[in-house]
N, C-alpha and C positions, 0 to 999 in steps of 0.2 A: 307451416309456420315455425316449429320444431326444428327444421333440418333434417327432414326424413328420416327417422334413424330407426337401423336396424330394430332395435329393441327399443321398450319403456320399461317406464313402472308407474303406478299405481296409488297414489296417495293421498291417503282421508287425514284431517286435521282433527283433533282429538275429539272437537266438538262437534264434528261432522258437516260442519256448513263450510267445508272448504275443500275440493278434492282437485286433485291435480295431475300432470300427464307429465313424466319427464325421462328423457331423451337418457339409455344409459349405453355405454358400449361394448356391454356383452352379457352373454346369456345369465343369469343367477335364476333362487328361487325364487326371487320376486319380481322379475321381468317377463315382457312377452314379445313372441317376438312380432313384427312389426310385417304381414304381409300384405304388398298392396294390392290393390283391386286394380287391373287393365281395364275393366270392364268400365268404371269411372270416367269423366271425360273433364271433372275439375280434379282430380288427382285426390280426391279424400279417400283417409280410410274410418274402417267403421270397425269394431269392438265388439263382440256380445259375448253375454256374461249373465246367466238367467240369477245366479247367486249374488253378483253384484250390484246387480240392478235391484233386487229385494232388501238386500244391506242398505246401499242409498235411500229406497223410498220408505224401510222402517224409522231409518235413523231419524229423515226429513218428513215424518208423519203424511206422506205423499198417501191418496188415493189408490186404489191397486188397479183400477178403473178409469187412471187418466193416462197422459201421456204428458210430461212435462219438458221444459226447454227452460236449457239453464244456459247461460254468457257467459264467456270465458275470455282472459285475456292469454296473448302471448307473448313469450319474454323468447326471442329468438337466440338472442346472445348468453341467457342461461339456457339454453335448450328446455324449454319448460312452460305450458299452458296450465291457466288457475281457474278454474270454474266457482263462484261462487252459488252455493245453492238456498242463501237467503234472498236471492234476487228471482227463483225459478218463478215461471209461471204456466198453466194449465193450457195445452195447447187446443185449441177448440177444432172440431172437423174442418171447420174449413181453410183452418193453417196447417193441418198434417202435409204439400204438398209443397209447402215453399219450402 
């Protein structure tokens, strides 16, 4: 939805209920790069980050114990996806699969 691009970054909104993914084009400290998964058969790629993900669910007082899903919109034409995580919500067993 981005534009595939090589690299991102990374971006918390001060208040933290606002994190974002955008498209940069080329390596810095604050980018990563962008490898995709063949393995995939819708073409997503996936991110992990065990310190990121603890930063997120401190910020957003999240359970250490759930799994949550957060909506995001994408702005193709700014290269750039917005998640908001006042919208998250607790994914139960039986949605882990969709």
């Amino acid at each position: 939805m981005i534009n595939n691009p090589q690299f991102v970054e990374f971006l918390i909104s001060d208040d933290g209920k606002t994190f974002a993914v955008r498209s940069c084009p080329k390596n810095s400290l604050r980018s990563f790069r962008v490898r995709l998964n063949t393995n995939s058969k819708t073409g997503k790629v996936e991110f992990y980050s065990l310190s990121l993900s603890r930063i997120l669910a401190r910020i957003n007082h999240w359970n250490d114990d759930s799994s949550y899903r957060v909506y995001g919109t994408a702005f193709p034409d700014q290269k750039i996806a917005v998640f908001d995580f006042s919208s998250s919500e607790i994914i139960t067993d039986t949605q882990r699969d969709i």
